[in-house]
C-alpha positions as CSV (number, residue, x, y, z in Angstrom):
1,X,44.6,63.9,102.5
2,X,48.0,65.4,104.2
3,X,48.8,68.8,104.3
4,X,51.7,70.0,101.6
5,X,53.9,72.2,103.9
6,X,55.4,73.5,100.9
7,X,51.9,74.8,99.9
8,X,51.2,76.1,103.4
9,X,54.8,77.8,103.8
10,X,54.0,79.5,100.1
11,X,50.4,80.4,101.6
12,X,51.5,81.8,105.0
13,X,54.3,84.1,103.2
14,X,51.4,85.9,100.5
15,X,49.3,86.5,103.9
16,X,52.4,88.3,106.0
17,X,53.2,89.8,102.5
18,X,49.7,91.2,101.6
19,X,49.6,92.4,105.3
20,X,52.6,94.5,105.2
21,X,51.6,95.3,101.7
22,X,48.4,96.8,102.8
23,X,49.7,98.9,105.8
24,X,51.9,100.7,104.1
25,X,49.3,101.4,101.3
26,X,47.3,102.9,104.4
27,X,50.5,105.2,105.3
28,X,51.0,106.0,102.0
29,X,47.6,107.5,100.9
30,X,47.4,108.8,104.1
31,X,50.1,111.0,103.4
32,X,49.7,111.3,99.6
33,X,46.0,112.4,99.7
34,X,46.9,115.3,102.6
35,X,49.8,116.6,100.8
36,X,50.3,119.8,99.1
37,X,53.9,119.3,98.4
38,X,54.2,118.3,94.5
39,X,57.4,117.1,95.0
40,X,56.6,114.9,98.0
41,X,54.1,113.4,96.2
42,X,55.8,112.8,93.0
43,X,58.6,111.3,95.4
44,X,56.2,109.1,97.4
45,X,54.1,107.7,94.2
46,X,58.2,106.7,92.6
47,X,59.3,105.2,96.0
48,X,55.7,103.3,96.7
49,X,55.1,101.9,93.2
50,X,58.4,100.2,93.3
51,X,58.0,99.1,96.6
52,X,54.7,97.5,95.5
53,X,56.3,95.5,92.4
54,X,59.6,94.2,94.8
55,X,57.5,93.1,97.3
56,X,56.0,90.6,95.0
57,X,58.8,88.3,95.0
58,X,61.5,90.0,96.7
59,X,63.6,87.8,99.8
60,X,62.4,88.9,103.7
61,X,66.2,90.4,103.6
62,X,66.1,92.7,100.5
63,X,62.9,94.2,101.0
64,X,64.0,95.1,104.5
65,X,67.7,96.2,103.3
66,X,66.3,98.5,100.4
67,X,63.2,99.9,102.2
68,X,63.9,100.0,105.8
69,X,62.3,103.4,106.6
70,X,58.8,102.3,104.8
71,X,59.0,98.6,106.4
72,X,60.1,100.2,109.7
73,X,57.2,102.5,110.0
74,X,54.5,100.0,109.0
75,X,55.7,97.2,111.0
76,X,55.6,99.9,114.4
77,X,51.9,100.9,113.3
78,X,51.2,97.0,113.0
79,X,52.9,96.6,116.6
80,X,51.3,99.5,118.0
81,X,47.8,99.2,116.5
82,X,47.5,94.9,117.5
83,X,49.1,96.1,121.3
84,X,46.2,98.9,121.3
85,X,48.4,101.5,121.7
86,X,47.3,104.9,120.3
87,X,48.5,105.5,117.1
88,X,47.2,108.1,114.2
89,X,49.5,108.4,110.8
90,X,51.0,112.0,110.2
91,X,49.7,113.5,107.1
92,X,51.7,114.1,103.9
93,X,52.7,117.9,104.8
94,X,53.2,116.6,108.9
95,X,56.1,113.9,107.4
96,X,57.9,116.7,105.2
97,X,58.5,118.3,108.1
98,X,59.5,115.3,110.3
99,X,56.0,114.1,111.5
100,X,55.7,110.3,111.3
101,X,52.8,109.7,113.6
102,X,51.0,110.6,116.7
103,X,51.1,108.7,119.5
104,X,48.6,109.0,122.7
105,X,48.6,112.6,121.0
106,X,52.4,113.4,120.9
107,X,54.3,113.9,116.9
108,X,56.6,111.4,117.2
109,X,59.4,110.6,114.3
110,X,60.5,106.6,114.4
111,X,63.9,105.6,112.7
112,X,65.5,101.9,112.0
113,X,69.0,103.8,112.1
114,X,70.6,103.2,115.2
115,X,74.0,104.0,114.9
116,X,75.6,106.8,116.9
117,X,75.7,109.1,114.0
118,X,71.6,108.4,113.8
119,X,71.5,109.7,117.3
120,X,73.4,112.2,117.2
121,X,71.3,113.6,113.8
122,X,68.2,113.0,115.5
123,X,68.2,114.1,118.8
124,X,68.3,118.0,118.9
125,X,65.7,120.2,121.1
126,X,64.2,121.5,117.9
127,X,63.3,118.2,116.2
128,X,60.2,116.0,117.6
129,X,60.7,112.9,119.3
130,X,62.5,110.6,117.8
131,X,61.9,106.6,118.8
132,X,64.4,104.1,117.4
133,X,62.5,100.9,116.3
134,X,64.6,97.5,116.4
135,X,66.0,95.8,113.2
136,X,66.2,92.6,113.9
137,X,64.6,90.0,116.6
138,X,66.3,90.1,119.7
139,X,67.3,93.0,118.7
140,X,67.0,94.9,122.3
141,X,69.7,97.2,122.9
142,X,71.3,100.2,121.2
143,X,74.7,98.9,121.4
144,X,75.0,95.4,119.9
145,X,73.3,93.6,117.9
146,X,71.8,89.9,118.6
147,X,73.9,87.2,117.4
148,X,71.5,86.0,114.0
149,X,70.3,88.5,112.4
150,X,67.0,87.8,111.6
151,X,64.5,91.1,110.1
152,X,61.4,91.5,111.4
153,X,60.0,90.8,107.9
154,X,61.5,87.0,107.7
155,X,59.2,86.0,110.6
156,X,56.8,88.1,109.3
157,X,56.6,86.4,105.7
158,X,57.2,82.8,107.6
159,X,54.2,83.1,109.7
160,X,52.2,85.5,108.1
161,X,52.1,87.4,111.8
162,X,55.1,89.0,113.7
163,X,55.0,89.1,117.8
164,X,54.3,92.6,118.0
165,X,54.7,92.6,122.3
166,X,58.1,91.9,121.9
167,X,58.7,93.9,119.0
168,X,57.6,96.7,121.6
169,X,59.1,95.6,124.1
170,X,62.7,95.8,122.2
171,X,61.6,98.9,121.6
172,X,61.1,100.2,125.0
173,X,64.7,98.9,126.0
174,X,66.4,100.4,122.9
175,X,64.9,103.6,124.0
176,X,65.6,103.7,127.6
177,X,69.0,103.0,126.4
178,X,69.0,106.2,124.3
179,X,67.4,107.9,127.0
180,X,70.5,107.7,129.2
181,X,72.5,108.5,126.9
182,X,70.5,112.1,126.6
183,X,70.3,112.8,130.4
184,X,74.0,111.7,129.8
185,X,74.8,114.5,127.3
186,X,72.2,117.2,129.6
187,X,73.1,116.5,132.9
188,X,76.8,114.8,133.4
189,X,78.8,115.0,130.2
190,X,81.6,112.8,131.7
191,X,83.5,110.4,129.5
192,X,81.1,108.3,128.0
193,X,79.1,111.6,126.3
194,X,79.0,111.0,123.0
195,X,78.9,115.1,122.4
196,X,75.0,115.4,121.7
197,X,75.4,119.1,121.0
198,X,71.5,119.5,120.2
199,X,70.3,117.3,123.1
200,X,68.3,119.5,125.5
201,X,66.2,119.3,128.7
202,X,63.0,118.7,126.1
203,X,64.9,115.7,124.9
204,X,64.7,113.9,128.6
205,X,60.8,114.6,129.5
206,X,59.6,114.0,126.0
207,X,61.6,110.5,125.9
208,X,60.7,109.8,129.5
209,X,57.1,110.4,128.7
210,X,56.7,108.3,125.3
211,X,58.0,105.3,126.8
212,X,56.2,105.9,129.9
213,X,52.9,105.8,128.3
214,X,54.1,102.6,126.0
215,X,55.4,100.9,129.1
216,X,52.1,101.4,131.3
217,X,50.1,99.4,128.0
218,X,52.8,96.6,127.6
């Protein structure tokens, strides 16, 4: 008897959907269960349950355009956790206050928003580190974006797998990119500053040392 593809397709997309499914139920009892924000919770529980229904059915496109932030985290966990990378999920209280995980030990926050208003909102020497997680595949620089956009979630629901090494590895040169553009704003401010009036000296190192540490596993 012949294989159906159409059967295997439909088969291959509940297994890439029940993974990313089941990662972000992880983050999100993680955080629920070690929070003693009422509000957070209530917030979380509204934002996860409909999460939950959409993903049922929803295209690879909407359920990266209207959850972005809770796809973007779990598919960097995924990434980092199949790459053995260390990784630990912030708790509920730790996110309120801009915590979204700990990596090799350092609070990290991670953002799909990539746009120069992003940057400018998230790099400031009071805030953790930010890293800036690609959108689409291919998707390796800061500055333009690759020619198909494809989200990560498309391939994921495909195959039921995404390549996680070069989701990283987009990663890494998105944020060397941003990088420069901090020791840009610390140490030159010449015409291509994009007025970073937060960025500080803390900005650099704690950059330079996240992606060291990434880089050295890659």
């Amino acid at each position: 008897m012949q294989p159906n593809p159409e059967l295997e397709t439909e088969k291959e997309t509940t297994i890439g959907r029940d993974l990313l499914l089941s990662t972000s139920e992880n983050i999100f009892h993680t955080r629920v269960e070690t929070s003693q924000s009422k509000e957070y919770k209530n917030y979380k529980i509204t934002e996860f349950s409909v999460f939950k229904e959409e993903i049922q059915s929803a295209s690879s496109e909407d359920i990266w355009i209207n959850y972005s932030g809770l796809v973007g985290e779990s598919l960097f966990l995924l990434a980092c956790e199949n790459n053995n990378i260390p990784i630990k999920i912030s708790t509920g209280d730790e996110d309120w206050a801009g915590i979204d995980f700990y990596l090799f030990g350092y609070p990290i926050d991670v953002t799909t928003a990539c746009k120069q208003h992003a940057i400018e909102r998230k790099i400031d020497t009071t805030r953790y580190p930010t890293l800036f997680l690609p959108r689409f595949v291919g998707n390796n620089s800061i500055y333009c974006k690759p020619p198909v956009l494809i989200p990560y979630t498309k391939e994921l629901f495909e195959k039921g797998s995404f390549d996680t090494t070069r989701y990283l590895d987009e990663m890494v040169k998105i944020n060397k990119e941003v990088e420069k553009i901090i020791e840009n704003e610390v140490f030159q401010k010449n015409q291509n500053s994009i007025h970073l009036r937060k960025a500080g000296l803390n900005n650099v190192h704690n950059m330079q040392t996240i992606i060291t540490l990434i880089s050295g596993i890659l």
